[in-house]
ROKEZA-162020 format. One record per residue (C-alpha): residue in three letters; x, y, z. Coordinates in steps of 0.2 Angstrom, whole numbers, plus 5000, padded with zeros to 4 digits. Layout:
BEGIN
zado  east  north  up
ALA  X  Y  Z;
...
***
This chain:
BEGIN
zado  east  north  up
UNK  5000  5000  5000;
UNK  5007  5017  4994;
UNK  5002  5034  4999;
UNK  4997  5047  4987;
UNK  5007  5061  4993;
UNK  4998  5078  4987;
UNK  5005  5096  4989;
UNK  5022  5100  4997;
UNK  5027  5083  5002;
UNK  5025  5074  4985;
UNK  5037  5091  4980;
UNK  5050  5086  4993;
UNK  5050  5068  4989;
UNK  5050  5072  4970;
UNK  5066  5083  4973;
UNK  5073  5067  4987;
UNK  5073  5056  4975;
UNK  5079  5064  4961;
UNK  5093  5068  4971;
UNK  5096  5051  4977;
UNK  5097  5046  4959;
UNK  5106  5061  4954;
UNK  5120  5054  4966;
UNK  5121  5037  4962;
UNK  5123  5044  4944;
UNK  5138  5052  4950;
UNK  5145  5043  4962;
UNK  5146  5030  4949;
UNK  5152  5039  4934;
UNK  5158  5057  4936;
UNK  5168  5057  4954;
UNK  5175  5042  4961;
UNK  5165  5039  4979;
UNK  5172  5023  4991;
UNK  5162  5009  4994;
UNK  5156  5013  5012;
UNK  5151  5029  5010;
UNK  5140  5023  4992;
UNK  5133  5009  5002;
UNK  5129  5019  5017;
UNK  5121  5033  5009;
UNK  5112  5020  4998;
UNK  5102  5013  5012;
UNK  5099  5031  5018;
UNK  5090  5033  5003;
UNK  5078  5019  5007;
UNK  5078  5027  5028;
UNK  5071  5042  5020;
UNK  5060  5038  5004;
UNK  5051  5023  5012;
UNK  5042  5030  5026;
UNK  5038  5045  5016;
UNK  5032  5033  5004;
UNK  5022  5019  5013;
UNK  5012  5021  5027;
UNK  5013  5011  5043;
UNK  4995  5006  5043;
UNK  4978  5007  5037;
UNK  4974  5024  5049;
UNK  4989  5033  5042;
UNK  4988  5049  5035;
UNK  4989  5044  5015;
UNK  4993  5063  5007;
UNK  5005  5063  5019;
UNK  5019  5056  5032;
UNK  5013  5056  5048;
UNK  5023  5064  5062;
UNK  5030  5046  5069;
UNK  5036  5045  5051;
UNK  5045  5061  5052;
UNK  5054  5056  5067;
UNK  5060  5040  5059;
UNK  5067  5048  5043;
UNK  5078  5058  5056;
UNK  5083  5044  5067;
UNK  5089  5034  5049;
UNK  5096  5047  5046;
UNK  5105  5048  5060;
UNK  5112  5029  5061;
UNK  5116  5032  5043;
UNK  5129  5046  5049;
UNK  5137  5037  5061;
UNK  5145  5023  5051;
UNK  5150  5036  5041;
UNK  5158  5046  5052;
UNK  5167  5035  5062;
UNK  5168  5020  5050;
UNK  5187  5016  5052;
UNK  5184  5013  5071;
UNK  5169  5003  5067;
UNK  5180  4992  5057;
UNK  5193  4990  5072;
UNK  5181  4985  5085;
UNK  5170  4974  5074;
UNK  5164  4959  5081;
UNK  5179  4963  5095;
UNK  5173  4976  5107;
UNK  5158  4985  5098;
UNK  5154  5000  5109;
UNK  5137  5003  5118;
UNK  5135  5016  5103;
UNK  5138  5003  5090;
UNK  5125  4991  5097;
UNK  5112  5007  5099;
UNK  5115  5011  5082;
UNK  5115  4993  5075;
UNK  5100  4989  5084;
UNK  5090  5004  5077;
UNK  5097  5000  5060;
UNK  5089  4983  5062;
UNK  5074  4986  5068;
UNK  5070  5000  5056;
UNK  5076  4989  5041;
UNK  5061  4976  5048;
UNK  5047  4990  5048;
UNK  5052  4996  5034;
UNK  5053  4978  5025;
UNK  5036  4976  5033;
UNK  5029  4990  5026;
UNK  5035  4989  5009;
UNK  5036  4971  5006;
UNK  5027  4963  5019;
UNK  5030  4948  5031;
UNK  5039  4934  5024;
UNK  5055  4941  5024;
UNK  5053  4948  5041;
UNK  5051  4931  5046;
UNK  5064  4925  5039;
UNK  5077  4939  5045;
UNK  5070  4936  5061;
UNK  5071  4917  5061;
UNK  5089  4919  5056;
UNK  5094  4932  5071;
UNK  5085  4920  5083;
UNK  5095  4906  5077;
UNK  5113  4917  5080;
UNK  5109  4918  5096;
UNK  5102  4901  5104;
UNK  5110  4892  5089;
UNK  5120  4881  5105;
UNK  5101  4874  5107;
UNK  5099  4869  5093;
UNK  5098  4848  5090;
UNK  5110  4839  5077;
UNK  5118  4847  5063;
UNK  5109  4864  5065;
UNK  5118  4867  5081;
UNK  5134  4880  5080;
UNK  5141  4893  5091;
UNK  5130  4904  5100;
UNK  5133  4925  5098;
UNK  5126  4937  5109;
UNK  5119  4951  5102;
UNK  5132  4966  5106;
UNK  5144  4954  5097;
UNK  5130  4950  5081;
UNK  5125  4970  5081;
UNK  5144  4973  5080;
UNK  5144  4961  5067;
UNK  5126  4968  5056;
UNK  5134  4986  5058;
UNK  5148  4981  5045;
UNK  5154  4979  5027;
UNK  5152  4960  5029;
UNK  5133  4963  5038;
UNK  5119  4976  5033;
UNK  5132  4985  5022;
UNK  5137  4970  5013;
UNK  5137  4964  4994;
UNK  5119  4963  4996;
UNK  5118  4982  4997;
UNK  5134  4981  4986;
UNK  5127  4977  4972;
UNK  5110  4985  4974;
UNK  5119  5002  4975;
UNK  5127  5001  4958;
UNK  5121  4992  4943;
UNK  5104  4987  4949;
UNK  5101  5006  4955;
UNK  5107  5008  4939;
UNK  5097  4999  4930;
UNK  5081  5002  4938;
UNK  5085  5019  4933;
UNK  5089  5016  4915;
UNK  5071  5007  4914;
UNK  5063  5021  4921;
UNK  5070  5032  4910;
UNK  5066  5020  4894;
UNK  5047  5020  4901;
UNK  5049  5042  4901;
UNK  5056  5041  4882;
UNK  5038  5030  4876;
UNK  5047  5014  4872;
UNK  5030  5006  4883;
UNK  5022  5012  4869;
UNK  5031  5004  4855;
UNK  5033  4988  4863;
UNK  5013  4987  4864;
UNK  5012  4995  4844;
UNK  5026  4982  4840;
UNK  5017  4968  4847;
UNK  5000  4971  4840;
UNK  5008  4974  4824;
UNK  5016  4956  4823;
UNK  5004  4945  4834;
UNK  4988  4954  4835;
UNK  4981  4946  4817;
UNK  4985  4927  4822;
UNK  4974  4915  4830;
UNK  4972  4920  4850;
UNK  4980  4937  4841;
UNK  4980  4948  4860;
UNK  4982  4935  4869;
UNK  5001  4935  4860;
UNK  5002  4952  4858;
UNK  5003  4950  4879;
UNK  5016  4938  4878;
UNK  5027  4950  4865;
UNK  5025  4965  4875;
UNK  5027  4958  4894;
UNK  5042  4949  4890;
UNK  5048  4967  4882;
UNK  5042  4977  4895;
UNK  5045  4967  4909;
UNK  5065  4963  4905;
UNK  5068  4983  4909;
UNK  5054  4982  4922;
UNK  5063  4967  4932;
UNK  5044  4968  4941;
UNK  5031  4955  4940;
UNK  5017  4964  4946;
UNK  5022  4980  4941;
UNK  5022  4973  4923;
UNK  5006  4967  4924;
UNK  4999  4983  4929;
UNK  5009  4992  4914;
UNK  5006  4981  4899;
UNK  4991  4972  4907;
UNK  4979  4988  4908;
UNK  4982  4988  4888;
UNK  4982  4968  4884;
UNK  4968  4961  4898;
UNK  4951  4972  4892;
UNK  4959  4969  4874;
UNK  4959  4949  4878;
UNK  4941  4948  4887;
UNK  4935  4957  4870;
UNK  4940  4944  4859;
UNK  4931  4929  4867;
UNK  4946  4923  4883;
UNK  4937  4921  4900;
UNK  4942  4934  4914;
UNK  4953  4921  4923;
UNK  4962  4914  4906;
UNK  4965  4934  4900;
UNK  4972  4939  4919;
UNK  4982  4922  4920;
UNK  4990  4926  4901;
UNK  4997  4939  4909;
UNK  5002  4935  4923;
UNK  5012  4922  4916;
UNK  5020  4931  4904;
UNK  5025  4945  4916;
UNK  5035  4932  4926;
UNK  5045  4927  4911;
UNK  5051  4947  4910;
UNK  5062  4943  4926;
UNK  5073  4928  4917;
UNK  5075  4937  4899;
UNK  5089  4945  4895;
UNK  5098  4958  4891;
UNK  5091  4965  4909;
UNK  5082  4951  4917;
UNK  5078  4961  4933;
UNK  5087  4964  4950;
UNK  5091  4947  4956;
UNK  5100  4942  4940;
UNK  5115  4955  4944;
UNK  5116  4949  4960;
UNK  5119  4932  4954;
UNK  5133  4938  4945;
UNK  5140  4945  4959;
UNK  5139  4931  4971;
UNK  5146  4917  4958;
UNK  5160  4933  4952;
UNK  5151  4930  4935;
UNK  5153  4943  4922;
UNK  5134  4949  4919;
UNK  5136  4950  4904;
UNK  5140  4927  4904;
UNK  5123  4925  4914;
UNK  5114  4936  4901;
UNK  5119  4924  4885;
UNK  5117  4909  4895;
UNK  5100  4914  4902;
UNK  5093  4919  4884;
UNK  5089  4901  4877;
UNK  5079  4896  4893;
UNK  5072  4911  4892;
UNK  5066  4909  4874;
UNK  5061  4891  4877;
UNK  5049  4899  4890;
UNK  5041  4910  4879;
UNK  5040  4899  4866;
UNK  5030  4885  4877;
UNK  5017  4900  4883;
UNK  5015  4908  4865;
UNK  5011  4888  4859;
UNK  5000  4885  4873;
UNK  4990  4900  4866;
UNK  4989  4898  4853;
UNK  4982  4880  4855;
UNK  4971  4887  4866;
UNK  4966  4900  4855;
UNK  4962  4885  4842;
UNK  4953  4875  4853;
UNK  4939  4889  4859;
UNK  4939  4893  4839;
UNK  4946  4913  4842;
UNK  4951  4922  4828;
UNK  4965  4938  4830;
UNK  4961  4957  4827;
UNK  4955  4963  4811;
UNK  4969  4973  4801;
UNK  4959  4988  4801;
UNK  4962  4988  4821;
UNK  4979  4986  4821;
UNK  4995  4997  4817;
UNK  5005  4991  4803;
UNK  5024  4988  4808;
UNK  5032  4997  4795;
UNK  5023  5012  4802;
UNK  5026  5008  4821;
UNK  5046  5007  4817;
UNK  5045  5023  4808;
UNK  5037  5032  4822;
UNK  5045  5022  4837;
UNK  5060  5013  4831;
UNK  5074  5025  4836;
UNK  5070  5019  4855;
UNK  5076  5002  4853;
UNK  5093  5009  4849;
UNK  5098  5011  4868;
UNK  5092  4993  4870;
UNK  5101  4987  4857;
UNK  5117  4996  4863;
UNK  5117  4990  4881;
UNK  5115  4971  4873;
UNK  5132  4975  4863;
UNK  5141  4982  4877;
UNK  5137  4969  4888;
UNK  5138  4953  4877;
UNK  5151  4958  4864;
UNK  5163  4971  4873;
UNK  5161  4965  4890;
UNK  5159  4983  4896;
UNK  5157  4982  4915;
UNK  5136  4984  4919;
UNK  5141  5000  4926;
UNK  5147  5009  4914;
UNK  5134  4999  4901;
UNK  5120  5007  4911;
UNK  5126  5024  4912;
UNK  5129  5024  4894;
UNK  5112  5016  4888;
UNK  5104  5031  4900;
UNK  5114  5046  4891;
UNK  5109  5037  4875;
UNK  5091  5036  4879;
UNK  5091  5053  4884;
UNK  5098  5059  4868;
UNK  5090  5050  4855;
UNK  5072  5054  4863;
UNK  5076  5069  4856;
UNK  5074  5062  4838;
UNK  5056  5061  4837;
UNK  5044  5076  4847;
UNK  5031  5060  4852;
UNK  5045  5053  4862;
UNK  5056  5068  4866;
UNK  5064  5071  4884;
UNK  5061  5087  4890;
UNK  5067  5093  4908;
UNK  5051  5089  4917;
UNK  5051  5070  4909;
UNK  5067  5068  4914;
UNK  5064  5074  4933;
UNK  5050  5063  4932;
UNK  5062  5047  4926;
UNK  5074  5052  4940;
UNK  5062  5051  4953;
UNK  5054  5034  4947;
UNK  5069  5027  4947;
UNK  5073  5029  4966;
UNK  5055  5025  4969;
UNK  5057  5009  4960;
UNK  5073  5004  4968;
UNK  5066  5004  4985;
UNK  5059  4986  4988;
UNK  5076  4982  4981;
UNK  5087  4990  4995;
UNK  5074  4984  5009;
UNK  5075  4967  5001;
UNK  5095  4967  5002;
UNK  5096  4976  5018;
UNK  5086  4962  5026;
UNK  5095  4949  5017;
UNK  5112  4955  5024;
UNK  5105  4951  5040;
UNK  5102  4932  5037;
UNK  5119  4933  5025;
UNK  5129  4939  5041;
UNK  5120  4925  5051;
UNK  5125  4911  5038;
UNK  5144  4918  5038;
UNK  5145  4918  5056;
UNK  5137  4901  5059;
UNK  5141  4893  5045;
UNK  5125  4888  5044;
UNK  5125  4888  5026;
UNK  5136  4874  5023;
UNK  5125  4863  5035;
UNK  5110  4865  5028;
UNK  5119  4859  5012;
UNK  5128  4845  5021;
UNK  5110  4842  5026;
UNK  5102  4841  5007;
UNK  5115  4830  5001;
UNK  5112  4818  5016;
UNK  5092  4817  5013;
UNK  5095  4816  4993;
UNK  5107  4800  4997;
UNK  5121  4810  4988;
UNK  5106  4810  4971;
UNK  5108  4826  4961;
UNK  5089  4823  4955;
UNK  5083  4823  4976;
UNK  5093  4836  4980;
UNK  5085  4848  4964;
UNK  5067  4842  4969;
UNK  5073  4847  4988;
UNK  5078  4864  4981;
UNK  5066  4869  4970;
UNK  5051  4866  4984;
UNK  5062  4873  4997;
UNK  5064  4891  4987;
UNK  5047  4890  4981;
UNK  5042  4891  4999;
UNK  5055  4903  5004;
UNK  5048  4913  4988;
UNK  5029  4914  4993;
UNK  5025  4932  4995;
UNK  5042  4938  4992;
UNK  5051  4950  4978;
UNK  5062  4940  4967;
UNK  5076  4948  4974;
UNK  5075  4944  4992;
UNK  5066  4927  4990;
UNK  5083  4923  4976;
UNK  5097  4930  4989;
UNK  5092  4919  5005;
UNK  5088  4904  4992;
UNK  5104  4907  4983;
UNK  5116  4909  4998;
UNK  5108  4896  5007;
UNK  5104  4880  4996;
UNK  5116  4886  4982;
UNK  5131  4878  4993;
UNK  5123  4861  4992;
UNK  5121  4860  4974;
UNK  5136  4866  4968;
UNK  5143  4851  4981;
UNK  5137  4837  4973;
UNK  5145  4841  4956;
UNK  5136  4855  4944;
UNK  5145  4873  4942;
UNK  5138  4889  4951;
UNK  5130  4896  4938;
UNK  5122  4881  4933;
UNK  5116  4880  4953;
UNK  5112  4896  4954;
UNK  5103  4898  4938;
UNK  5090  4883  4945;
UNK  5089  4892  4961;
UNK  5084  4909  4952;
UNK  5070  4902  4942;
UNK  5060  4896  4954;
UNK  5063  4912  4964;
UNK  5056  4921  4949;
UNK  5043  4909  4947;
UNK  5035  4912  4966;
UNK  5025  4926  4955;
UNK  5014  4911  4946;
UNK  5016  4898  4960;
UNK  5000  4896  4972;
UNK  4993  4898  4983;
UNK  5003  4917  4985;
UNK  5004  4921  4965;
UNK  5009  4939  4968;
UNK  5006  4943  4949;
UNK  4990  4933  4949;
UNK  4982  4949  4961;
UNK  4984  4963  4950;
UNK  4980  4954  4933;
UNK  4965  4947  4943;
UNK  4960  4965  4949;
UNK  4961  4973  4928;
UNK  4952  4956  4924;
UNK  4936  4956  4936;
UNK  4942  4940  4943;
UNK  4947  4926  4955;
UNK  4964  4928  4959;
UNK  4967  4910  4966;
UNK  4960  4903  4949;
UNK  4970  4916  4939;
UNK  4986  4910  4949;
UNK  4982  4892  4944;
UNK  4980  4895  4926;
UNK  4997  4905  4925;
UNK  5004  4891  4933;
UNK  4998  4880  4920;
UNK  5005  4892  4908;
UNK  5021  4893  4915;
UNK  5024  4874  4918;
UNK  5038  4875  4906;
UNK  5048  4886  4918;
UNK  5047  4874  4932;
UNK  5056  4861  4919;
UNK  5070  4869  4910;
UNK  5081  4872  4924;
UNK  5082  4853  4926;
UNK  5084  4855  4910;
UNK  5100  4865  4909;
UNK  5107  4857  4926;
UNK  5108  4842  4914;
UNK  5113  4849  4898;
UNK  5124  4864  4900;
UNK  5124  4866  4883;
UNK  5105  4874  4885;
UNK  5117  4889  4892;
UNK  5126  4889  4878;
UNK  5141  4880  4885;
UNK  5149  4869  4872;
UNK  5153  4865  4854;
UNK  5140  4872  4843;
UNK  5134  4855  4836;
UNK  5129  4850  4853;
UNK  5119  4866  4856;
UNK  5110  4869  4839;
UNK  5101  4849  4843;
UNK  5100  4854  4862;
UNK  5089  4867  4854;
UNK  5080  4856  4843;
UNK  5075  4845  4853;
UNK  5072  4855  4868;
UNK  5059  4867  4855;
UNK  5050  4851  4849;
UNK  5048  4844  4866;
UNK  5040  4863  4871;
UNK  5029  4860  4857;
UNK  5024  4842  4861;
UNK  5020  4846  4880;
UNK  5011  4862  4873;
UNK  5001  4852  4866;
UNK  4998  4840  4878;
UNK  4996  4855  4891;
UNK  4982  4864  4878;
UNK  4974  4847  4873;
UNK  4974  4855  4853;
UNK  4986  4852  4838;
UNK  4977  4854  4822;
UNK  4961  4847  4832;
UNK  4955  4844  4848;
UNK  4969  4828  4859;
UNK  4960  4815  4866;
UNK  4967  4809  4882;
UNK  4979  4795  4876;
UNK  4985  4806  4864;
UNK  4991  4820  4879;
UNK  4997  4805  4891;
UNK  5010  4801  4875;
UNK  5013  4820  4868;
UNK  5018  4820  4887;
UNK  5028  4809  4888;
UNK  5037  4812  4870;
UNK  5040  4831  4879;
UNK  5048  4823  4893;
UNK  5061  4811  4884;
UNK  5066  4827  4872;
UNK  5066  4839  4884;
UNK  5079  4828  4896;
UNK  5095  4825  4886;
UNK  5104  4808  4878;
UNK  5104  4801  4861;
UNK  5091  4787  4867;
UNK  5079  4799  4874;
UNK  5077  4810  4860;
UNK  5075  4796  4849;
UNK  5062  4789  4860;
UNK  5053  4806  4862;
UNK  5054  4809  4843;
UNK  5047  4790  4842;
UNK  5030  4797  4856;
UNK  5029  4810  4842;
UNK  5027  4801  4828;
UNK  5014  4790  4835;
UNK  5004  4804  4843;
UNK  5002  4814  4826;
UNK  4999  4798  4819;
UNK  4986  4794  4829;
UNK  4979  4811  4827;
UNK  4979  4811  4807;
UNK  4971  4795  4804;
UNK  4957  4800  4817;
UNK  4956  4819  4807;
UNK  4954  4807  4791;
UNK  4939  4795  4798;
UNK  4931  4810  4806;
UNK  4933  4817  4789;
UNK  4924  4801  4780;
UNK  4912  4802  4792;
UNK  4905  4820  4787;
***
């Protein structure tokens, strides 16, 4: 829940946040700023924006920030300035002999991290944090492997107050190239490029059978790689694609549940991928720019699954796509909007053909997006856009500094406890030393971890948690951590929370349970390729190029054959023999080996067999 801030306060939090961005702009680009003091004032940004921007309760003022809130914006303040004022004693005495002024501070550092998590995010990952401090401090009490040393809280709070606690890679990485690249999407969304992802999806999809239906998928999985946001991307491209849906014949839940799905897949597609992905990279020490290329097949394969599955759908409840007359023709839509995919395009070179660092790829990609705005008047960049970009940038970074703020706490606990590597020691014993167990173990632990959570926090505490015990028992990091950041990005589809089932349900005039189950159904292809990848590294793109090109074969005709099988429609309705072995097909192409592919092409055969002979005596029949 967000407040509407009206008169003077949205001014001051207008003219906050575009300074906050306005800093981070040159902090990492123009003047070279240390690590402490960028991290430090970055989570001061989140002290000071978030309680202006959410209210503690329902009763709260919503035009403005209540007194309370007023005093905390000046108490984070304040336990922001004192590590950085005295933060070269703080790292002397850390963990050593903490003053009662650093357990003060530290304590109010905490506790205003939780409200604040609370009020932005919501509960789970309080919980969580919580769950984790309790544990650092009666972990002695704990039974079998769980129990480790136990640390008082001046010692812990000594700990938190550090560069290896709340202000730690966490915080790290959201104060450059996410901040960044939150940023860069805000100021993509200020140049009209929302615009022409919609005019360019209608213009390529809306004519086909199920024709908005696809134009939701194209312009999601545009939208919501710069977006990073689930929900937030259902409510951009889903006020557009939802009504258009329902028009053409789809049921509120299937039209909200479209979208839903598809707005998930925008947090695994490259080139940005959303928060989470960069700090991936950063906790494996992965160029970005290698975690982009290897998460675009997958990626592909996910939107290829949901576009078939549409467009079986679509033939099965016999829908039709738009009339021409309705639709903007492409040629005209690149005329007119075209020049905005030159950032994008830009910031994909620099990342996967230069290897420019994210940084300096995000800063350049905003300078560029600035300037070519400037091309056309519908898409120009005047001073007040641009304010207006600046200050929706630091508004939509905020759940992402919360979220790391709060995961540096369970981060500090699983450092200092080690806690980590039992938990891992603890998977491998339960999955009998199994890679299959232990990724069944993984995906439904982070699934859980995930329910109500943003991908960010629900991917950090999965990541540093499980990602131990995979990479253990034999596969590489980014493998591991690629499997753990799929199901993280997938909690927005899974039920019974579906956070982007909510909204889509709300712009659809629907049940949000059932809209969660459809998009689940939608999305089952993302809940199979990271098996599919742990197995075949060559679906990341790792190997020789024969291996990959029939990697990618077979893994689009198994998409295609559990499309099918999902959809119940080919050419004409699947009987239920015909799913059970168009299932099973999907499954022996989708996994890898020379026998299963043959096997799956074999399921195939005798399912379009079956289907055409059946089509024929139908046929005769009439």
């Amino acid at each position: 829940m967000r407040r509407d801030l009206t008169g003077h306060w949205k001014t001051l939090f207008i003219v906050l946040a575009v300074c906050a961005s306005l800093y981070h702009i040159t902090a990492l680009g123009l003047v070279a700023t240390g690590v402490w003091e960028l991290r430090i004032i970055h989570l001061m940004v989140g002290l000071t924006l978030v309680p202006m921007l959410y209210p503690a309760c329902k009763n709260s003022p919503m035009g403005r920030p209540s007194i309370c809130d007023l005093g905390l914006i000046l108490l984070g303040i304040a336990v922001s300035i004192y590590p950085l004022v005295f933060g070269d004693e703080l790292a002397m005495r850390q963990g050593v002999f903490p003053t009662t002024e650093d357990v003060v501070v530290a304590t109010i550092l905490v506790l205003l991290i939780l409200e604040y998590t609370r009020r932005a995010i919501g509960w789970p990952l309080i919980i969580v944090a919580v769950c984790f401090i309790i544990y650092a401090m009666f972990a002695a009490d704990f039974p079998g492997i769980l129990r480790a040393k136990t640390y008082a809280w001046p010692r812990l709070a000594s700990e938190l107050l550090s560069m290896e606690g709340v202000y730690g890679s966490a915080i790290g990485a959201s104060s450059t190239f996410v901040y960044l690249f939150v940023l860069f999407g805000a100021v993509l969304s200020a140049s009209k490029v929302g615009e022409f992802f919609i005019d360019i999806s209608y213009s390529v999809a809306g004519r086909s059978q199920g024709g908005p239906a696809k134009v939701a998928i194209f312009a999601s999985g545009l939208f919501g790689t710069i977006a990073g946001s689930g929900p937030a991307n259902v409510v951009t491209t889903g006020s557009f694609t939802i009504p258009l849906m329902k028009r053409t014949g789809l049921k509120p839940e299937f039209a909200g549940a479209v979208e839903a799905a598809a707005s998930a897949g925008g947090g695994i597609m490259p080139p940005i991928m959303g928060a989470a992905a960069f700090l991936l990279a950063e906790l494996i020490n992965v160029p970005y720019g290698k975690v982009a290329v290897s998460a675009a097949l997958p990626a592909l394969l996910f939107y290829l699954a949901l576009f078939l599955m549409i467009h079986n759908e679509a033939g099965k409840m016999g829908l039709k796509g738009l009339p021409a007359s309705e639709l903007p023709k492409s040629k005209e839509v690149m005329k007119r909007w075209g020049h905005l995919s030159i950032p994008i395009l830009l910031l994909i070179y620099m990342l996967a053909f230069q290897g420019v660092s994210p940084i300096r790829a995000a800063l350049v990609s905003i300078v560029a997006c600035v300037v070519i705005s400037w091309i056309k008047p519908e898409s120009r960049m005047g001073i007040r856009r641009i304010i207006e970009a600046l200050a929706e940038g630091a508004k939509g970074s905020l759940t992402v500094i919360l979220a790391c703020a709060a995961a540096g706490i369970v981060m500090t606990v699983i450092n200092l406890t080690g806690v980590g590597m039992k938990l891992a020691t603890g998977i491998m014993s339960f999955s009998g030393g199994n890679l299959f167990p232990a990724l069944v173990i993984t995906m439904l632990v982070t699934l859980v971890l995930s329910m109500g959570l943003p991908t960010v926090g629900a991917y950090i505490i999965s990541g540093v948690t499980l990602g131990p015990a995979l990479i253990n028992m034999g596969i590489s990091p980014l493998q591991a951590h690629l499997f753990i950041f799929y199901f993280a990005s997938m909690s927005g589809v899974t039920p019974p929370v579906a956070l982007n089932a909510f909204p889509a349900a709300g712009i659809a005039g629907a049940d949000p349970f059932r809209v969660g189950l459809i998009a689940w159904r939608l999305s089952i292809t993302a809940f199979i390729v990271p098996y599919m990848f742990v197995y075949a590294p060559s679906l990341l793109l790792i190997g020789d190029i024969p291996t990959v090109l029939l990697t990618c074969v077979t893994a689009c005709t198994g998409v295609w054959a559990l499309a099918a099988s999902m959809a119940g429609w080919t050419f004409i309705r699947v009987n239920m023999l015909e799913r059970a072995i168009y299932f099973c097909g999907a499954f022996a192409l989708i996994f890898p080996g020379i026998k299963t592919d043959l096997l799956g092409v074999g399921l195939l055969a005798l399912a379009l067999g079956m289907q055409i002979i059946r089509k024929r005596r139908t046929a005769a029949v009439a």
